[in-house]
ROSEDREN-971479 format. One record per residue (C-alpha): x, y, z. Coordinates in steps of 0.1 Angstrom, whole numbers, plus 2048, in hexadecimal, padded with zeros to 3 digits. Example, Ala and Ser with C-alpha at 12.3 -4.5 7.8 and 13.67 -1.06 7.14 Angstrom:
<pts>
87B7D384E8897F5847
</pts>
This chain:
<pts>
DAB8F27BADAD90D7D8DC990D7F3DB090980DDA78E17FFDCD8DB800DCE8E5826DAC8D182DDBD8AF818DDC8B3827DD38B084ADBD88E843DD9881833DF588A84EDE886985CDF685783FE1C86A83EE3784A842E47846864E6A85085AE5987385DE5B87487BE6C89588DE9089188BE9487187EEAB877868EBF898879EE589A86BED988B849EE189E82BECD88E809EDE89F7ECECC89D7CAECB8A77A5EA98B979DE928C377CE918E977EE758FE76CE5690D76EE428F0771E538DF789E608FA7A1E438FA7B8E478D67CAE688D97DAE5A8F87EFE4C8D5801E708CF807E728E3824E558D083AE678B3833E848BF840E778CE85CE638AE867E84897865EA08AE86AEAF8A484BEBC8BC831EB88BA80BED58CD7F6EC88CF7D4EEE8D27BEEDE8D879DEBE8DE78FEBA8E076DEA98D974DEA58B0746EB98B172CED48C673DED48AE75DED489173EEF589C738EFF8A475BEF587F765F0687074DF27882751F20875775F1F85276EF3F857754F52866775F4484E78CF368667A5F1385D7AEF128607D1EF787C7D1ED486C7D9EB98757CCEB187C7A7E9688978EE92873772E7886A759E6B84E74AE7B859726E9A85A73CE97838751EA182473CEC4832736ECB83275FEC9814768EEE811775EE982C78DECD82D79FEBC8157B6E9B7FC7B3E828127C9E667F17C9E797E27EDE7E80A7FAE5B8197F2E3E80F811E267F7800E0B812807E2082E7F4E208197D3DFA80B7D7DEE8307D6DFA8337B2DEB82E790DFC80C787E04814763E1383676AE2A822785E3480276FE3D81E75AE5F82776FE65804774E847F6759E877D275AE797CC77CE877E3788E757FF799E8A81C78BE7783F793E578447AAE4086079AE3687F7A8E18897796E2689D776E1888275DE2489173CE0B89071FE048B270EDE28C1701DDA8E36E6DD79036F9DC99206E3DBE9456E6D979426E7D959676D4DA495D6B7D8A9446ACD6F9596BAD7897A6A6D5E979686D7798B670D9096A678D7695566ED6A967651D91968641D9894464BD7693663BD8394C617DA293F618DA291B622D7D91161BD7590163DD6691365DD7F924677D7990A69AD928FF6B2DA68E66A1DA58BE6A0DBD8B7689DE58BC688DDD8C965EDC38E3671DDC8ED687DF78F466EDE090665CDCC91C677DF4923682DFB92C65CDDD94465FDE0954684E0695E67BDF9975660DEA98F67CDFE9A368BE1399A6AFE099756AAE1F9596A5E06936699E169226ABE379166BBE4A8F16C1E698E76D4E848E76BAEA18D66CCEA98B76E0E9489E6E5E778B56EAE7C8BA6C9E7F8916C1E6888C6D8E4D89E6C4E568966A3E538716B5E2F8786BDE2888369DE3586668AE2184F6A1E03865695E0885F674E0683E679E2F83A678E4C829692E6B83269DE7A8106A3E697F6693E677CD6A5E897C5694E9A7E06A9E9C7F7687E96819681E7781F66EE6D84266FE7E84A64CE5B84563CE4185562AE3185B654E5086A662E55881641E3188A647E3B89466EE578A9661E4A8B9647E2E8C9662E4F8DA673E608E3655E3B8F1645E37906663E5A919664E5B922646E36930643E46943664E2D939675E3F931691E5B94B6A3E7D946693E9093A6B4E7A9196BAE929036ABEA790D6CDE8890E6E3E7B8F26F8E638F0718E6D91172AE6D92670CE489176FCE3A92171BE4894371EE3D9476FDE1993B701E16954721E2597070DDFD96F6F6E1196D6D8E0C9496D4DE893F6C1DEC91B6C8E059086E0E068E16E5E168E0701E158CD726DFA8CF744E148DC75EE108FE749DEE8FD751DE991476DE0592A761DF7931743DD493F752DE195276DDE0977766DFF97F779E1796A75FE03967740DF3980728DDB96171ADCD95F73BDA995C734DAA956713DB492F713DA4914701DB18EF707DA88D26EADB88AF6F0DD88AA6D9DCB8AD6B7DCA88C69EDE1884682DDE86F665DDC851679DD585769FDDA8746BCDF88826C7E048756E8E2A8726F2E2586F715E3D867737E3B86E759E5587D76EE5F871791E7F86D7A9E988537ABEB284A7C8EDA8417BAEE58207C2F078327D4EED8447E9EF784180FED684C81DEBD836807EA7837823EA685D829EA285F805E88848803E7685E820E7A882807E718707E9E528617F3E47883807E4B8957E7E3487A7D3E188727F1DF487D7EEDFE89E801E188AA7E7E098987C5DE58B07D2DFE8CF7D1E108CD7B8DF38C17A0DE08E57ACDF58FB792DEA8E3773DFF8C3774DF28A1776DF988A795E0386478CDED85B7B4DC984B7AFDBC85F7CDDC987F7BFDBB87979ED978727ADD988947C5DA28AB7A0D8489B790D6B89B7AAD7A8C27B0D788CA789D558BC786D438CF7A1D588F2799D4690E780D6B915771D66909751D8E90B749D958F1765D778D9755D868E1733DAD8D6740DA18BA74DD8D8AB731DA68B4719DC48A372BDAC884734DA887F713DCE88570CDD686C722DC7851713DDA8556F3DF8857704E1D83F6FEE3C842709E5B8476F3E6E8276EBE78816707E9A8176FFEB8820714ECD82E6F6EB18466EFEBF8606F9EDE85B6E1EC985B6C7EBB8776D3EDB88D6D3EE28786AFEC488269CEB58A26ABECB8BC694EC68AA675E9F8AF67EEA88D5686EB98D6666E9B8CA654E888E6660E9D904658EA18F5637EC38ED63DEBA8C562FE9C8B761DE878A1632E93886621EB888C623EB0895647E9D87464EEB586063DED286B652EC286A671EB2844669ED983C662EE684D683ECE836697ED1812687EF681D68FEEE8246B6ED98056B3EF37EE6A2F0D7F66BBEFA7F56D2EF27C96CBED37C96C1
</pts>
């Protein structure tokens, strides 16, 4: 989508901007607040600045990190008791373990701010009534990129056909992907694949991949269940992989920063990875696979598609003592305007309208990667779920995720692995009451 259509949007929806934009409404205010950093998510606070500049306000961002770095930074927060920064990124994987700290947006956020949103992504944020988060353009479900060349070259084909008795095409399957990944790592400066191989990007997917397999994590007692004949399947893909070395040694400590570095680098044959990577990936000036992408919706197990899914969003602290400046940045950073461009470099907005201006763009444009991108995470995002709504999820996170690591450098079996980590949450859940 070109600048130009950004400019052109922007002005017919200036119109629309909340009144507590107004120029110097807010002069003297200070909003501090606690920010995702990254790649993907770097480009919408360059926004911050008009905001600033129509309300006089300022906006001191005192971290920015990783999500599961500001996890940890939150929570040490809410241990000390000092919450009194504002604004917040959070995540519906998150939500559910903040609920003491921050504030129900539903009686802050205009009426029109909330209409303009896909309902389901917005009940999403909301945790027993409670409206926790309000989205901006990053709905999380991910999608197989892969390097075009290596399916085309006839010598590829020719070699796979010999040695695994089915035709070399762009894979469907998660057993077609471990084995094209198997295949591609035996040419020279290519890796098969990579996956995130700690914290819960690494439960996270293994999550996914039990679903997939027809498996659960919790089952409707409130007890553990992936210990089964699904979640040794899931492993056992991770596990098969490293040691065919068909991934790069260091992905057990890699997660969204490094997969994408790595995908950009053209070492990478196939990478399941997010839509905010999108435009990254295919731009010349950061990414050696420019040019060469294909994008196939996530691939099938044994049961059903991949789709871990969540959506990321902002969230105002209850100790907060401008919750109506705050309610003024958050909702600028999430209107039509900002969801338009931020969804330009590849991630998908969580807004109706902005949803209907990519489609109707991607359908009359001659770039067949933007068509392909579009299908392929349309199609991802009907086979999406969240993780289990939870609030101790991520202690089980933190609980299980090295025994899983362990599994795959061969450190445990699968099944001691699975064992332990099916005892470590029953524990979490036990204590927990339930």
């Amino acid at each position: 989508m070109k600048t130009i259509k950004s400019a052109k949007i922007g002005l017919a929806l200036a119109a629309c901007l909340p009144l507590s934009l107004a120029a110097g409404n807010y002069d003297g205010v200070t909003i501090e607040a606690k920010l995702i950093g990254g790649q993907q998510y770097e480009r919408l606070y360059t926004r911050i600045k008009d905001w600033e500049k129509k309300t006089g306000a300022k906006v001191n961002i005192i971290s920015k990190k990783s999500h599961f770095e500001l996890d940890k930074e939150v929570k040490s927060d809410i241990a000390a008791g000092t919450t009194s920064w504002c604004v917040g990124s959070n995540h519906t994987s998150f939500a559910p373990q903040y609920t003491s700290i921050f504030t129900d947006l539903a009686p802050l956020i205009s009426k029109e701010h909330k209409d303009g949103y896909i309902k389901a992504l917005l009940d999403a944020g909301t945790i027993k009534g409670n409206m926790q988060m309000i989205p901006r353009a990053q709905f999380d479900v991910r999608a197989l990129y892969y390097k075009k060349s290596l399916y085309a070259d006839k010598k590829n084909q020719d070699n796979f056909k010999k040695e695994y008795g089915y035709v070399l095409m762009p894979p469907k399957t998660w057993k077609e992907v471990k084995d094209h990944a198997i295949f591609f790592s035996k040419l020279d400066n290519m890796y098969g694949t990579q996956f995130p191989g700690k914290d819960e990007a690494l439960v996270g997917t293994f999550y996914e991949f039990l679903v997939s397999e027809g498996g659960e994590f919790i089952d409707k007692n409130n007890k553990a269940a992936f210990n089964s004949d699904a979640g040794a399947r899931a492993l056992q893909w991770f596990v098969d992989l490293y040691k065919a070395k068909a991934v790069p040694a260091g992905t057990v400590q890699y997660v969204w920063d490094e997969l994408g570095a790595g995908f950009a680098s053209g070492t990478i044959a196939l990478d399941f990875d997010w839509p905010g990577w999108s435009g990254y990936f295919n731009d010349p000036k950061n990414s050696k696979a420019a040019g060469d992408i294909g994008i196939l919706p996530p691939p099938m197990g044994s049961a059903r598609q991949t789709g871990w899914s969540g959506s990321h969003g902002f969230s105002i602290t209850k100790k907060c003592a401008h919750k109506e400046a705050a309610t003024s940045l958050i909702q600028f950073l999430t209107n039509d305007e900002s969801q338009l461009f931020e969804s330009e470099k590849g991630s998908l907005p969580t807004r109706t309208k902005v949803w209907e201006m990519i489609k109707s763009d991607a359908k009359k444009s001659d770039d067949t990667y933007k068509k392909e991108k579009l299908l392929a995470f349309s199609n991802a995002a009907k086979a999406a779920f969240p993780v289990p709504q939870y609030p101790e999820w991520g202690e089980m996170v933190n609980a299980i995720y090295p025994l899983l690591q362990k599994a795959i450098l061969g450190d445990l079996s699968t099944k001691v692995a699975l064992e332990k980590a099916q005892t470590k949450v029953n524990d979490i859940l036990q204590e927990n009451g339930y």
